[in-house]
DOMI-804474 format. One line per 3 residues: number of its first residue (from 1); for each residue x, y, z of C-alpha. Coordinates in steps of 0.2 Angstrom, whole numbers, plus 5000, padded with zeros to 4 digits. Layout:
REM residues N
NUM	X/Y/Z | ... $
END
This chain:
REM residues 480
1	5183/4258/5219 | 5176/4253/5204 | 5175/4235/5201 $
4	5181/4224/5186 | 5170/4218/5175 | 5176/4199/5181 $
7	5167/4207/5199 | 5150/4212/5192 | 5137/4206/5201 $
10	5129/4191/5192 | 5112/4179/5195 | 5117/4165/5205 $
13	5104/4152/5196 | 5116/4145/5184 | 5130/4142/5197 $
16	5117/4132/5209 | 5113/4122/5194 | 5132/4119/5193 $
19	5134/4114/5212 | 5120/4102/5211 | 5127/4094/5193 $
22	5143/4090/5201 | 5138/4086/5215 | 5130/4073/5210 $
25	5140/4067/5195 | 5155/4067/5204 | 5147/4058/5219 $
28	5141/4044/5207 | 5158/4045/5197 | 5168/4040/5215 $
31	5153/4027/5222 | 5153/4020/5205 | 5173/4018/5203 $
34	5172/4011/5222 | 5159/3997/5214 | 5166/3992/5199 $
37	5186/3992/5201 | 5188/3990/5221 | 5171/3982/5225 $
40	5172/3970/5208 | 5187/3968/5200 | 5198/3970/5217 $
43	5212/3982/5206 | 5219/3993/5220 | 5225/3977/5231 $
46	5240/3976/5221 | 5254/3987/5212 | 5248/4003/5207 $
49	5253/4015/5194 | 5257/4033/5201 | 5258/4050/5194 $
52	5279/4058/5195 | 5277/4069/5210 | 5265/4060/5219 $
55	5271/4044/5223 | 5268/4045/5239 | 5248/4043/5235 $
58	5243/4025/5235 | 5227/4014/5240 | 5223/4017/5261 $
61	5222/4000/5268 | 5204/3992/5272 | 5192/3996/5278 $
64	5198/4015/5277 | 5195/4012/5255 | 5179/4007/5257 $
67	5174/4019/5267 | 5183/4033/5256 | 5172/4027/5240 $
70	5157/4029/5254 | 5160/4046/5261 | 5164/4054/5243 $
73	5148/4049/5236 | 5140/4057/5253 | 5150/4071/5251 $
76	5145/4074/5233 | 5128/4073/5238 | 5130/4085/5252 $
79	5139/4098/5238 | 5124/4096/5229 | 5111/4101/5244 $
82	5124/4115/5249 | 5123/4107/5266 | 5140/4115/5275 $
85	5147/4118/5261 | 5164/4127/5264 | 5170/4111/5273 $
88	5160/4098/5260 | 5166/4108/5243 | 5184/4107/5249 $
91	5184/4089/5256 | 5173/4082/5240 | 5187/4092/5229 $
94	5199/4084/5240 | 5191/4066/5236 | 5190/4067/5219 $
97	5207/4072/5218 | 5213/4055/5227 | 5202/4044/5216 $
100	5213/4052/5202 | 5228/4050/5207 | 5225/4033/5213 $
103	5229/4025/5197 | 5237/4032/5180 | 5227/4018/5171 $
106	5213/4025/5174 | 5220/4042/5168 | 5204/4050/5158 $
109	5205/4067/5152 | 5185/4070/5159 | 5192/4065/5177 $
112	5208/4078/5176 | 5194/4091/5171 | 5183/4087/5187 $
115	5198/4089/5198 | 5199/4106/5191 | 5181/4111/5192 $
118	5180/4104/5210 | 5192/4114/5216 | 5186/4130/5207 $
121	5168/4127/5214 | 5173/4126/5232 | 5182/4142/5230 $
124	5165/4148/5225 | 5151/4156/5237 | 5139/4142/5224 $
127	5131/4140/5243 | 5124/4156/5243 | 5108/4153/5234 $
130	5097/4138/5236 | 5104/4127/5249 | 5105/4121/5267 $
133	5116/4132/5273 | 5107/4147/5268 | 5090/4139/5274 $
136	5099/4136/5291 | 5107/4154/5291 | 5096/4166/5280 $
139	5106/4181/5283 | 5120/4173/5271 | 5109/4172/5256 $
142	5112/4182/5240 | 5106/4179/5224 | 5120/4186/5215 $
145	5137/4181/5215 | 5153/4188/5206 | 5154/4186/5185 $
148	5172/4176/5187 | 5164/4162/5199 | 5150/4158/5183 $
151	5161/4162/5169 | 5175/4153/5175 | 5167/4138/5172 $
154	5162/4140/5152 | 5179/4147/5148 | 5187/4131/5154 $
157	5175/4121/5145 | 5180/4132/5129 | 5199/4129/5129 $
160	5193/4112/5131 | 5183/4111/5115 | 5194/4120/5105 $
163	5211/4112/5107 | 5201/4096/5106 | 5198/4102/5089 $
166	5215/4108/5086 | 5221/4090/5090 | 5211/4083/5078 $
169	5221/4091/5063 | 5232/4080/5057 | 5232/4067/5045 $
172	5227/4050/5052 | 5210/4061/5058 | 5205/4069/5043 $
175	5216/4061/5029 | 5216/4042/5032 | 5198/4045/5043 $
178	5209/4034/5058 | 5204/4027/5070 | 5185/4031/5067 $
181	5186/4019/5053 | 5191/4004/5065 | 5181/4010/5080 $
184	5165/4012/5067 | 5170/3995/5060 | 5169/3985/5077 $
187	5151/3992/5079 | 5146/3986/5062 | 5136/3973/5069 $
190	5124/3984/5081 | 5106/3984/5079 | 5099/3996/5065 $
193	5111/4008/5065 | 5125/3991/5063 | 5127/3998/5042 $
196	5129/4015/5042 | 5144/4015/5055 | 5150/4001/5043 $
199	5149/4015/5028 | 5168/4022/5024 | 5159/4040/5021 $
202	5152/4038/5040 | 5170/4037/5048 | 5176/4052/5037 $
205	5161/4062/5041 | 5161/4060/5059 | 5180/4063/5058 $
208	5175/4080/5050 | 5160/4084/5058 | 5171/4079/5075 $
211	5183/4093/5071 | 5174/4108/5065 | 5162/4107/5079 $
214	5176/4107/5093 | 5186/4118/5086 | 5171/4131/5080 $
217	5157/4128/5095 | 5166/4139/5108 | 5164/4154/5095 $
220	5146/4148/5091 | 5141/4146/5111 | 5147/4166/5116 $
223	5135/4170/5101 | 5116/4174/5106 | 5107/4170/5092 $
226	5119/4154/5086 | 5120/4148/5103 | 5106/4138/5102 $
229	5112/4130/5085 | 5129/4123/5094 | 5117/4117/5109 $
232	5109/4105/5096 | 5124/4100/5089 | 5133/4098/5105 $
235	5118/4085/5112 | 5118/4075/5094 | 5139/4075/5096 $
238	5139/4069/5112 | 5123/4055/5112 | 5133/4049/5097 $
241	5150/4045/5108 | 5137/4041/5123 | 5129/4027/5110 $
244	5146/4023/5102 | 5160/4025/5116 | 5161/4020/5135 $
247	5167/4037/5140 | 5158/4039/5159 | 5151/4055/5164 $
250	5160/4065/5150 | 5144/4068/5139 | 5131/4072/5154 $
253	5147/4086/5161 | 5150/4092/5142 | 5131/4097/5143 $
256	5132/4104/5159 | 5145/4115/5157 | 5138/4121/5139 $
259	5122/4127/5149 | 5134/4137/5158 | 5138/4148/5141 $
262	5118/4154/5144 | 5112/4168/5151 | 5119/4164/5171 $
265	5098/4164/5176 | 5092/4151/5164 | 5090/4139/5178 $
268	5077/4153/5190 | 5069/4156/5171 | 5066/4137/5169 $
271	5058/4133/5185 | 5049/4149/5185 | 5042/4143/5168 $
274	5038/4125/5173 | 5032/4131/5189 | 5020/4144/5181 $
277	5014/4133/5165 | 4997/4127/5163 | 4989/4113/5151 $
280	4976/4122/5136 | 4961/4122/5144 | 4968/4135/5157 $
283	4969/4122/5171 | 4981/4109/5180 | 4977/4092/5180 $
286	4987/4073/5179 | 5004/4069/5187 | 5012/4084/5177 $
289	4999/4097/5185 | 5007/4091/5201 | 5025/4091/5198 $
292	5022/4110/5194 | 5012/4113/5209 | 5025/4105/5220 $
295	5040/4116/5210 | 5028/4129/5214 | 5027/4126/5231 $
298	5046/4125/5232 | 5050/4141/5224 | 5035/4147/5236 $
301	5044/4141/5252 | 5063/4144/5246 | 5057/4164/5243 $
304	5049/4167/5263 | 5064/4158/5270 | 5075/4169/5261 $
307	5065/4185/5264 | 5071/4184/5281 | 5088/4188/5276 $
310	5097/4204/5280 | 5114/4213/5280 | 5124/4196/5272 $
313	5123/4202/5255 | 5133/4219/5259 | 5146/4209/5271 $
316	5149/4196/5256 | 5152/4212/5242 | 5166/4219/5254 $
319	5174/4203/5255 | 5175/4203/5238 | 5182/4219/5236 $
322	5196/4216/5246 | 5201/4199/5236 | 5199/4207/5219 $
325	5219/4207/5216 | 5224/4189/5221 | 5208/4180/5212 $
328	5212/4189/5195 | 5227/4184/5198 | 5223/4167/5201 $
331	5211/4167/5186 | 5225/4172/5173 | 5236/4158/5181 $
334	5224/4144/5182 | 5219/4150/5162 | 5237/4153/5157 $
337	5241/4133/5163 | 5226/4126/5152 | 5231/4134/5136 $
340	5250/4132/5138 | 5248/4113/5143 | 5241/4108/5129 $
343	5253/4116/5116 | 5268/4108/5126 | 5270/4093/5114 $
346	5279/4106/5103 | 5293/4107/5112 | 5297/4086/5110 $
349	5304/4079/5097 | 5292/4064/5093 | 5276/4061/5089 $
352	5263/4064/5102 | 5250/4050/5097 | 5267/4040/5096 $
355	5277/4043/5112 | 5263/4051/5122 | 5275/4066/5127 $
358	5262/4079/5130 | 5247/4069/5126 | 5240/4070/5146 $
361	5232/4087/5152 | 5228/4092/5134 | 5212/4088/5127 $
364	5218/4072/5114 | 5202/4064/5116 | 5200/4049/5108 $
367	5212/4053/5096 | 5222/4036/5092 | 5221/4017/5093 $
370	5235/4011/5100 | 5237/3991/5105 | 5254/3982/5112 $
373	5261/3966/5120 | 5280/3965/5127 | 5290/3958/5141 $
376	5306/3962/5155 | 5320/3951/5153 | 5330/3953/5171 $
379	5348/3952/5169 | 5357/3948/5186 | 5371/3957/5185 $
382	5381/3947/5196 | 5378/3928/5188 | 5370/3932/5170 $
385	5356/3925/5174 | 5341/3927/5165 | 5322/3929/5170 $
388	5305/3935/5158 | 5292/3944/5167 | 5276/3939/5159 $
391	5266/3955/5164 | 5250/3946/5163 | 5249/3938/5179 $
394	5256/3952/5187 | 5243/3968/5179 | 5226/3969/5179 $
397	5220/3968/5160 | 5216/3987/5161 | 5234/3992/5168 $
400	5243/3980/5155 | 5232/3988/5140 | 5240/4003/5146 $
403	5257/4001/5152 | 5263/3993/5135 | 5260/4009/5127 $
406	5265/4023/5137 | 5284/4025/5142 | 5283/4032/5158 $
409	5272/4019/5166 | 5284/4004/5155 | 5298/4016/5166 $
412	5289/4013/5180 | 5288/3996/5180 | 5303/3994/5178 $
415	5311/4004/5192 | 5298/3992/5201 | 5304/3977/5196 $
418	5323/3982/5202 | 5318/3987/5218 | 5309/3970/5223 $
421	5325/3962/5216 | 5337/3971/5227 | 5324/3967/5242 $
424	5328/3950/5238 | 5345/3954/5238 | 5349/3953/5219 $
427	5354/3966/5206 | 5346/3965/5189 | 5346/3975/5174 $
430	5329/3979/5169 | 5327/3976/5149 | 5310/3981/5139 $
433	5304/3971/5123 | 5288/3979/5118 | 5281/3982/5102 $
436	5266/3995/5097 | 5255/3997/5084 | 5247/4014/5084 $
439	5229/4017/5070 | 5231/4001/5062 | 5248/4001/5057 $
442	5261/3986/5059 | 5267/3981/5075 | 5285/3989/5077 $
445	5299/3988/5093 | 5293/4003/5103 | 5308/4001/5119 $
448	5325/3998/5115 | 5325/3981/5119 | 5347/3985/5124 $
451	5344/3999/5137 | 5346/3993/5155 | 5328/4006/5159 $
454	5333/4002/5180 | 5346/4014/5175 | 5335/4026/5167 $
457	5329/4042/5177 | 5312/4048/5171 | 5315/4067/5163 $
460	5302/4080/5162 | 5309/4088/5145 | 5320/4083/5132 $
463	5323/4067/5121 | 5320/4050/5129 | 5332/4041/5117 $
466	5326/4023/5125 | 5307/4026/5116 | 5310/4021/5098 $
469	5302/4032/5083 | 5290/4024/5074 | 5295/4021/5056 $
472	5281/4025/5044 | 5279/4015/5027 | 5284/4022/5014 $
475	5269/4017/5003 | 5258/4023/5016 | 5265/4039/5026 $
478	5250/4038/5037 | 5255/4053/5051 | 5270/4060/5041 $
END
């Protein structure tokens, strides 16, 4: 049968470089989560935001969370090694998928990408080449794996860097040069580079410079002699948001998965080079003459455990044969899903950066400032009496940042709020004051402050008549 071109056989370097990246990245990612917001700031002992659908995922009682933080470092760590792979890749996957759905105020578009590329790399044989499991079992090593289970990887990346691009075309971005002129402005005051982020030509350019390169660097990455150029480009972009922006792990995965747009042995090539490079007088000498001896060693020892291999390469290539229909399948779905989601806010009728219908799952990244304050006001609807929810003392600063501008967490709450009311044995109507200001603008009512919201059943499509429009000024129709 002759095989697709997805099925060609392809060097496996590239996708070991991948296990071991996200292995470790998303290992540190969980630990680091686990130290900060459970260990630190204590955010998962109270209410937590959930994800429609998954309500039923909440915060596992102590000392079961601790330990979850723990074991999803160690199993990051053992994705990395390759050690058991099939049960770690699935379980870390499994992991990182919790520590995501654990809180919708911590919704960042880099960790809804590592769920998808955790997934996608257990259902790769990434473990093949260079791990444990082969060093245990030899008779499973082969250094080639199928062209979907590298390519995968970069493609995903691209739909990523181009519908971030496509995001940024509309007029606050490139126009009005918002919100990189107030971002740019708070970090006027930083050590030698303080005045040029204060310059109104940096903010337009970066806003610019910000577009083009998303929108153009997919095209520039698939071609040989220009990929090189979009490397560069990419590592200046993304040590500028790194020095600028607290965005995690995003710039060091970025990089990682631009790699995977090289030829899939670059990594074997590298090593080979390092392992293999000698100082000009012909010699080795100093630390760096020993790090390369070492690789040496290890490329040395890797290559006789693995030249006792026999028969596994054949074995794996039927297996493959066999699931060529259901993982083409599976690749046209999984691609279809990530360039559909991210065109959905077309079918609202509101303002993305406003209402945040269709701004999740679809690449918006840091695309808008938005800053709010409101209130409940619980009606009892049996004595008229009156009570204001101050959310302060009720949200971590973090969750309050975010539920006063996003209507379905504002719903949420809500919904909340009356159910702990008719445990008490009371029912109130649930009423939202909350004003918005979104890239600078005015302060305006963002919840019809006369909707009863306890009343209000989330919907998935269609016009949420309880989220007011914003109202742009007509001497400045900033968005319009």
């Amino acid at each position: 049968m002759e095989q697709s071109r997805l099925f060609t056989p392809t060097n496996a370097s590239s996708l070991v470089f991948l296990r071991i990246a996200l292995g470790l990245l998303g290992g540190g990612d969980i630990l680091g989560n686990g130290i900060y917001y459970h260990w630190y700031l204590d955010e998962f002992s109270g209410f937590t935001f959930s994800y429609y659908g998954f309500e039923w995922v909440g915060p596992l009682p102590e000392p079961f969370l601790s330990l979850f933080f723990v074991g999803g470092f160690l199993l990051g760590i053992a994705v990395a090694l390759g050690w058991r792979f099939r049960v770690t890749a699935p379980l870390f996957a499994l992991a990182f998928t919790y520590l995501f759905l654990l809180e919708k105020a911590h919704y960042l578009n880099h960790a809804y990408l590592f769920t998808w590329l955790a997934w996608l790399l257990a259902l790769t044989p990434a473990w093949r080449e260079f791990s444990l499991d082969v060093r245990r079992n030899p008779q499973d090593w082969s250094p080639q794996v199928p062209a979907w289970s590298v390519w995968i990887f970069p493609a995903l990346m691209g739909i990523v860097y181009f519908f971030g691009g496509i995001a940024k075309m509309n007029y606050d971005w490139l126009i009005a040069a918002m919100p990189m002129k107030m971002w740019l402005q708070a970090r006027s005051e930083m050590p030698v580079l303080g005045p040029l982020w204060a310059q109104e030509f940096t903010a337009y350019f970066m806003s610019w410079a910000g577009m083009l390169l998303d929108f153009s660097v997919p095209f520039l990455l698939l071609h040989k002699r220009l990929r090189w150029v979009a490397l560069a480009l990419l590592f200046g972009f993304h040590a500028t948001n790194h020095l600028l922006f607290n965005i995690g792990i995003f710039p060091y995965l970025s990089m990682v998965l631009t790699s995977m747009f090289f030829a899939p042995d670059w990594p074997k090539r590298f090593v080979r080079w390092i392992a293999g490079s000698r100082d000009n007088s012909g010699g080795r000498s100093g630390l760096l003459a020993g790090a390369r001896s070492q690789v040496q060693r290890w490329v040395e020892g890797w290559q006789s455990v693995v030249s006792r291999s026999s028969g596994g390469t054949n074995a794996y290539w039927q297996y493959q044969a066999r699931m060529m229909k259901p993982i083409l399948a599976g690749i046209v779905l999984i691609i279809g899903v990530h360039i559909l989601l991210p065109l959905r806010h077309w079918g609202f009728n509101s303002d993305v950066a406003w209402s945040e219908e269709g701004h999740r799952y679809s690449w918006r990244m840091m695309l808008r400032s938005k800053q709010g304050s409101g209130n409940y006001r619980l009606v009892d609807n049996a004595t008229g009496e009156d009570e204001v929810i101050n959310l302060r003392d009720s949200l971590s600063s973090r969750q309050y940042r975010k539920m006063v501008t996003h209507p379905d967490m504002i719903l949420q709450y809500a919904h909340y709020l009356h159910e702990l009311r008719l445990r008490e044995g009371k029912d109130v109507a649930v009423y939202g004051r909350f004003r918005v200001r979104l890239n600078g603008r005015k302060l305006q009512p963002f919840i019809d402050p006369e909707t009863d919201l306890a009343s209000v059943q989330w919907q998935w499509f269609g016009s949420k008549q309880w989220v007011l429009p914003e109202v742009m000024p007509t001497e400045n129709p900033v968005g319009e």
